[in-house]
C-alpha positions in Angstrom: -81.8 74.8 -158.4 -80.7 76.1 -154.9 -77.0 75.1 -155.9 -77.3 76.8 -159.3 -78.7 79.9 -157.5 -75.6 80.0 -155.3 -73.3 79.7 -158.2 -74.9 82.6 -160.3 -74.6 84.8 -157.0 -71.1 83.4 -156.1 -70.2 84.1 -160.1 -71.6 87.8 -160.1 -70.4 88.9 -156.9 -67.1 90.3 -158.1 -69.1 92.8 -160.4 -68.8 95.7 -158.2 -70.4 99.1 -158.9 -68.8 102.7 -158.1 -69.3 106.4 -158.7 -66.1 107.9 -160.6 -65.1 111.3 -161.4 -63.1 110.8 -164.2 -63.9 107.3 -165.6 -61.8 108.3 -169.3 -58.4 108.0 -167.3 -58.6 104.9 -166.1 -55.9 102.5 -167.4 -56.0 101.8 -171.3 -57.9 98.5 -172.2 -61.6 98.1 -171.9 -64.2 100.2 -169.3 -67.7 99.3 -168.4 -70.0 102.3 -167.4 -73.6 102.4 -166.4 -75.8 105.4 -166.8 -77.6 106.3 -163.7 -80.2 108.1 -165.4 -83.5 106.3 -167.1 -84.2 109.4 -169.2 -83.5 108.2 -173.0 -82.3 112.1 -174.5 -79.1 112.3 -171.4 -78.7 108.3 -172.4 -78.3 109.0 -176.0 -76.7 112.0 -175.4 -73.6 110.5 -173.7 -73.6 107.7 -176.9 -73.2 110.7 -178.7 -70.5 112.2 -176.3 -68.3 109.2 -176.2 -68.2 108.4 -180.0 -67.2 112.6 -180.6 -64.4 112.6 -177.4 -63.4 109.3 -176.2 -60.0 107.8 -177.2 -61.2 104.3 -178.5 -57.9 103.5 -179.9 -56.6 103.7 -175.7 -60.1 102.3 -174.6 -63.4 99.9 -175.7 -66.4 101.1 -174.2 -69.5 98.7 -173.4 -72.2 101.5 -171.8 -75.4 100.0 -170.0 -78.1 101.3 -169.8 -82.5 101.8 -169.1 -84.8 104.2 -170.1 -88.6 105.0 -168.5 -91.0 104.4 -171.1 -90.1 105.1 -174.5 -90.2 105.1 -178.5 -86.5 105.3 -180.2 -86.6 105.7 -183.8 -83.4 105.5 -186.4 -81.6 108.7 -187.4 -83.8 108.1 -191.3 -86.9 107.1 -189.9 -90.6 108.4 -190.2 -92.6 109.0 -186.9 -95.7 108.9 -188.4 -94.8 105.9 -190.1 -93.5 104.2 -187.4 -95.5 104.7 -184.4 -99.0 105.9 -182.9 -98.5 109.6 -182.1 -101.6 109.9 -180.4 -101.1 107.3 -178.0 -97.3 108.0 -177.2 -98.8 111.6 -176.1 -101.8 110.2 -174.2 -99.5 107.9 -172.3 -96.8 110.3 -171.9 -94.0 108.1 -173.9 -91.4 110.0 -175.0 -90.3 110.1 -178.6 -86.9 110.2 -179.6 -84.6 109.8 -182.4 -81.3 108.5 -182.3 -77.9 109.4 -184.3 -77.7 106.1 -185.3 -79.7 103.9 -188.1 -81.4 100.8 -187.5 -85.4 100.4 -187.3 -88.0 101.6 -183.7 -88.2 100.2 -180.8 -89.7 100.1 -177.7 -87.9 100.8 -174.2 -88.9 100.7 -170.6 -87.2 99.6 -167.3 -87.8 96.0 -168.4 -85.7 96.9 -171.7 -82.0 96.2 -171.1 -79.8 98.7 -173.6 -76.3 98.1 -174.7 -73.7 100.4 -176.5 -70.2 98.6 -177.6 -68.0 101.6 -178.7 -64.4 100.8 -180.4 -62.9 102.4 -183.4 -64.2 101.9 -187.1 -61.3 99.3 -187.9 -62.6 97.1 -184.2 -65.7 97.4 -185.4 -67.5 93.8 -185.0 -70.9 93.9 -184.1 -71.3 90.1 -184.6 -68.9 89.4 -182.1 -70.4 91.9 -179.5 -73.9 89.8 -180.0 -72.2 86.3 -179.5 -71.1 87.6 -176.3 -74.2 88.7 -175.5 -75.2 85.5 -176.3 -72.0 83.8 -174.2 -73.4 85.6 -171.1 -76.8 84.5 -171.3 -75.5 80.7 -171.9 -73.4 81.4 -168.9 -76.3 82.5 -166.9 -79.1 80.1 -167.9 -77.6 77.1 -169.7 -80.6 75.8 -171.1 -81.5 79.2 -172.9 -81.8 78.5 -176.9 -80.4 81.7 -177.7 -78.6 82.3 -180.9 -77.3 85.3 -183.4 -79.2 85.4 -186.9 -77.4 87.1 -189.8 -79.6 89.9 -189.5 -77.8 90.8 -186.0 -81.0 90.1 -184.4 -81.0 87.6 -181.2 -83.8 85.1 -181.0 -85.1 83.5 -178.5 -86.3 79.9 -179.2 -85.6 80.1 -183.2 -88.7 82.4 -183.2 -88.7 85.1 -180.9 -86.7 88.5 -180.9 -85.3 89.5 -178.2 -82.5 91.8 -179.5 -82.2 94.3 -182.3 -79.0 96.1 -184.1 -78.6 99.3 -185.1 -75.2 101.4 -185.3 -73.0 104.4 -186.5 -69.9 104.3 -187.8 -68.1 107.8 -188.1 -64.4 107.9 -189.7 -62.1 106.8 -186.9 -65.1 105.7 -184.2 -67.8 103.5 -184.3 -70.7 102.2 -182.0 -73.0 99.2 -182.2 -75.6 99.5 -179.4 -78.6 96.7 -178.9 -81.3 95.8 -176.7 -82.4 93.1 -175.0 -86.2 92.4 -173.6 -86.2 91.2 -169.9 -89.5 91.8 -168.5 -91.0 95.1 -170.9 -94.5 95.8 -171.3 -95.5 93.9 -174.2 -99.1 95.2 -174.6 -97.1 98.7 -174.7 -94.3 97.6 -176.6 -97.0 96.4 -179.5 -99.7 99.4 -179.4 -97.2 102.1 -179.3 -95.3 100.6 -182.5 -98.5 100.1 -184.4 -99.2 103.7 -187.1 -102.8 103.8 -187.5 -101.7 106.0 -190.1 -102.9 105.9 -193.7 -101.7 107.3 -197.3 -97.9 108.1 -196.2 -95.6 107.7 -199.3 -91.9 108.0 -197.8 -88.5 106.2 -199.1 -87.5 106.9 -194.8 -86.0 103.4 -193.6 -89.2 101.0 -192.3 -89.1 98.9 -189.7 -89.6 94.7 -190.1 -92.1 93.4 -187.5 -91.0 90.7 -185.5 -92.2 88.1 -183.0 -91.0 89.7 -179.6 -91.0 87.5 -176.2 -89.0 88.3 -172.9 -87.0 86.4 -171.2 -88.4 86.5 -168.0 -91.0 84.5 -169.9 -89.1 81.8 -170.5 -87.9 82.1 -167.2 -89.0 84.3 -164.2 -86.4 84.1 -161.7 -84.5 86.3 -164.5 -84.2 90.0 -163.6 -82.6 93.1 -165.5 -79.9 93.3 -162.9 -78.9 89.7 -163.4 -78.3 90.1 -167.5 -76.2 93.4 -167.1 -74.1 91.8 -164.5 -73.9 88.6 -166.7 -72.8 91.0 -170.0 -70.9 92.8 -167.7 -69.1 90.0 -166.4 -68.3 88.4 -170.1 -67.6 91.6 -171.7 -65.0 92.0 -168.4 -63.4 88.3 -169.3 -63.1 88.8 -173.0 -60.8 92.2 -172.5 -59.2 90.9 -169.9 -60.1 94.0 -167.7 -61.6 94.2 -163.5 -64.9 93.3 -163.2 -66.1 96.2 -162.7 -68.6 98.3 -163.7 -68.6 102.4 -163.3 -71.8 104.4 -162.7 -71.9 107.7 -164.3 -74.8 110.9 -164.3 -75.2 111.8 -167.8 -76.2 115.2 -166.4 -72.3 116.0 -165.0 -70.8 118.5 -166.8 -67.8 117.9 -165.7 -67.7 114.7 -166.3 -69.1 115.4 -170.0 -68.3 119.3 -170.8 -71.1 120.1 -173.0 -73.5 116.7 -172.7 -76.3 119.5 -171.9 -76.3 121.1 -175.1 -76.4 117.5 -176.8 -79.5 116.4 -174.8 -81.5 119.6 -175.9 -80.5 119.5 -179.0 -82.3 115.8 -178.8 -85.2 116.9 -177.4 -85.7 119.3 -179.9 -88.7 119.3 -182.4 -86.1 120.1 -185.2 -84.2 116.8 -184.6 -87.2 114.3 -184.0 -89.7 115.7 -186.3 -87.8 117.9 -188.7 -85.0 115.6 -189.5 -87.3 113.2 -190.8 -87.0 112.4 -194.7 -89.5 114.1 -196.7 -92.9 112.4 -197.4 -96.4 112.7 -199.1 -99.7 111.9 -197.4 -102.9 111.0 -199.4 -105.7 110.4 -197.6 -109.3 110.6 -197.2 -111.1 112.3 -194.1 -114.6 110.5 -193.5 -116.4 113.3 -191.8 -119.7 112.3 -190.3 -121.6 115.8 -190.0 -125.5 115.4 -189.0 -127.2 112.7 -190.5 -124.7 112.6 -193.6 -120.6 110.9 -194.5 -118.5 113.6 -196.1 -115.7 112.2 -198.0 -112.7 115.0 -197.4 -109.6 114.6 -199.8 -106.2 115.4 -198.2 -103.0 116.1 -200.4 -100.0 117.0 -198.7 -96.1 117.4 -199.4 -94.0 117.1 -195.9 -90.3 118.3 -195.9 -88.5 118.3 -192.9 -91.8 118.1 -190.7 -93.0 121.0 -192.1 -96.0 121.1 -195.1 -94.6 122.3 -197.9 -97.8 121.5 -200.5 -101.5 121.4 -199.1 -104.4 120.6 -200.7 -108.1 119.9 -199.6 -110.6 118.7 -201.7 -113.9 119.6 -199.9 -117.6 119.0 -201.4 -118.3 121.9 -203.4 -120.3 125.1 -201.3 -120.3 122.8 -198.1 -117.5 126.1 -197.0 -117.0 129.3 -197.9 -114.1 129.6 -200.9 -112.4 132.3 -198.7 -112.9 130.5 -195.5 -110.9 127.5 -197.2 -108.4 128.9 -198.8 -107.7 130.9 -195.9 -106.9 127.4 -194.2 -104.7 126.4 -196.8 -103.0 129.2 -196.8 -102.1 128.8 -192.5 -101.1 125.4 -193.4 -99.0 125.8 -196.2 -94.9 126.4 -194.2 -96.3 125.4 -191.1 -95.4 122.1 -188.9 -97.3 118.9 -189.5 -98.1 118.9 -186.1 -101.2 119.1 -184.0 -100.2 122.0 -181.3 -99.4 124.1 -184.3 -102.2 123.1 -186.6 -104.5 123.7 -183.2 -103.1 127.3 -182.6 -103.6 127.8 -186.2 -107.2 127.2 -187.1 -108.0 128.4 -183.4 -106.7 131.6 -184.5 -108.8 131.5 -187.7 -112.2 130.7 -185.7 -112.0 133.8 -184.0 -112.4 135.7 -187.9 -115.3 133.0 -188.4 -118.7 134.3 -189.5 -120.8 134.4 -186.7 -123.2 132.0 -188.3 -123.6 128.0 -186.0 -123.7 126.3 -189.2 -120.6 127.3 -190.8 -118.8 127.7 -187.4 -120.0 123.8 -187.2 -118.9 122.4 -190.5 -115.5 124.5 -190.1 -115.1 123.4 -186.8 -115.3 119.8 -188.2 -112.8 120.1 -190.6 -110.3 121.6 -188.3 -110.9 118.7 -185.6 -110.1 116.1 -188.3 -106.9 117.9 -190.3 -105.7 118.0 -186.4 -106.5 114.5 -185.7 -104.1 113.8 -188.9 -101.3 114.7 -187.6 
């Protein structure tokens, strides 16, 4: 074991790791890069960068990187579909979407992230898993690791510990994957669980899978290790230095323009707006005093916004005004509980000054917010 130790150490110790100014003008072939940064918009933002200015006919890319906790969904994915809102913004777990496809996952520091970028006609994301593969076999012989033809790496014929996902634009393409190391499992599965019901969407689901991490299987296994390994194999198999480049997604001038990408991420517009348009029909059980009130909800969604509203409420339990006064704020706004709150605290203040009513609409309010 000691020997083996030595040998891994002796066999990653030519993977050396600088700052560069200008990493694009380095000699033509492959380049390795690591981001710096564990914030997923700047990450994404320089996948976004490097597919739109990068000459990949001159260069391959393999860009490595981590993120602090977080929730990635597919560029045709549904939020409220896909994850628990509620928890994400208790916890403080970002939510992002990415330009690419592909179904949600979890990241944290545990979560190891890697982008292949070539042009469309180099485009092989099988290959770029087998050498994921390669490297772990390298590193830990007695791994059963192996590629499934759903580009998903598994971990004993059972467990996931990689997922695909991808975009191809008309002259460059990038495959990026994850690998779990040592991520919060207990996370990983609560904050990928919707406790939402009644959502009608055609937006691209995810498939649950068995997830385990490798440190699991073995615990002298750290993140550090597996990007050297990948870095190491991905430096044999192009033939390039063994070397790996550490960039600040937040340089300008080493990305002109990466900050306008990164808001532009961050944005409502892109992770809630952009999402396909859906129908929710559900029933709000209201417990008010001693009694259940079964509340109807009908809604249309188009890019995050409610486009149809309707609430079927037991008859004289509000006033008709008072209700359709709700519907009304509702109707063009976002499906979205700091703008639904603003909303109906806005119409409390016009509320007849009467506890009962100001109780029952009060109720209703708390549970359309609790919706969203």
């Amino acid at each position: 074991m000691v020997l083996q130790s030595l040998k891994n150490c002796f066999w990653l110790s030519c993977v050396v790791r600088t700052p560069k100014a200008c990493f694009w003008s380095t000699a033509s072939g492959g380049l390795i890069i690591q981001s710096v940064s564990n914030d997923v918009y700047q990450n994404l933002a320089v996948e976004d960068w490097i597919h739109d200015h990068m000459d990949l006919e001159k260069q391959q890319v393999l860009f490595l990187w981590r993120n602090s906790p977080a929730v990635v969904i597919g560029r045709h994915q549904n939020p409220w579909q896909e994850c628990n809102l509620r928890l994400l913004r208790q916890k403080n777990i970002k939510l992002a979407r990415r330009k690419s496809g592909g179904g949600t996952v979890y990241h944290d520091l545990g979560n190891i992230n890697l982008t292949f970028f070539t042009t469309r006609k180099k485009y092989e994301r099988m290959e770029n898993l087998k050498l994921v593969v390669k490297a772990l076999k390298a590193l830990r012989p007695q791994l059963d690791v192996h590629v499934t033809d759903r580009y998903d790496i598994l971990l004993d014929r059972q467990y996931k510990i990689s997922g695909t996902a991808a975009k191809l634009g008309r002259t460059s393409a990038y495959h990026h994957c994850t690998l779990l190391c040592n991520a919060d499992k207990f996370a990983l599965s609560s904050a990928l669980k919707s406790p939402f019901k009644g959502l009608k969407s055609n937006a691209t689901p995810s498939v649950p899978a068995l997830v385990k991490n490798l440190f699991e299987e073995d615990p002298s296994l750290t993140s550090e290790m597996l990007l050297d390994a990948i870095a190491k194999e991905y430096a044999v198999q192009h033939q390039i230095d063994h070397h790996i480049t550490l960039i600040n997604p937040a340089d300008e001038t080493l990305f002109p323009g990466i900050s306008d990408k990164t808001k532009e991420l961050q944005t409502w517009e892109w992770v809630y707006g952009k999402t396909p348009k859906f129908s929710v029909s559900t029933c709000l059980n209201m417990t008010y005093k001693d009694s259940v009130l079964d509340v109807k909800v009908n809604m249309d969604v188009k890019h995050g916004r409610i486009e149809v509203c309707n609430i079927d409420l037991p008859e004289q339990w509000l006033p008709p005004g008072l209700y359709s006064e709700l519907v009304k704020s509702l109707t063009g706004s976002k499906f979205c509980p700091n703008e639904t709150t603003t909303l109906v605290t806005t119409l409390l203040r016009v509320c007849p000054q009467d506890d009962e009513l100001y109780s029952r609409w009060s109720l209703l309010c708390e549970n359309m917010i609790r919706l969203m």
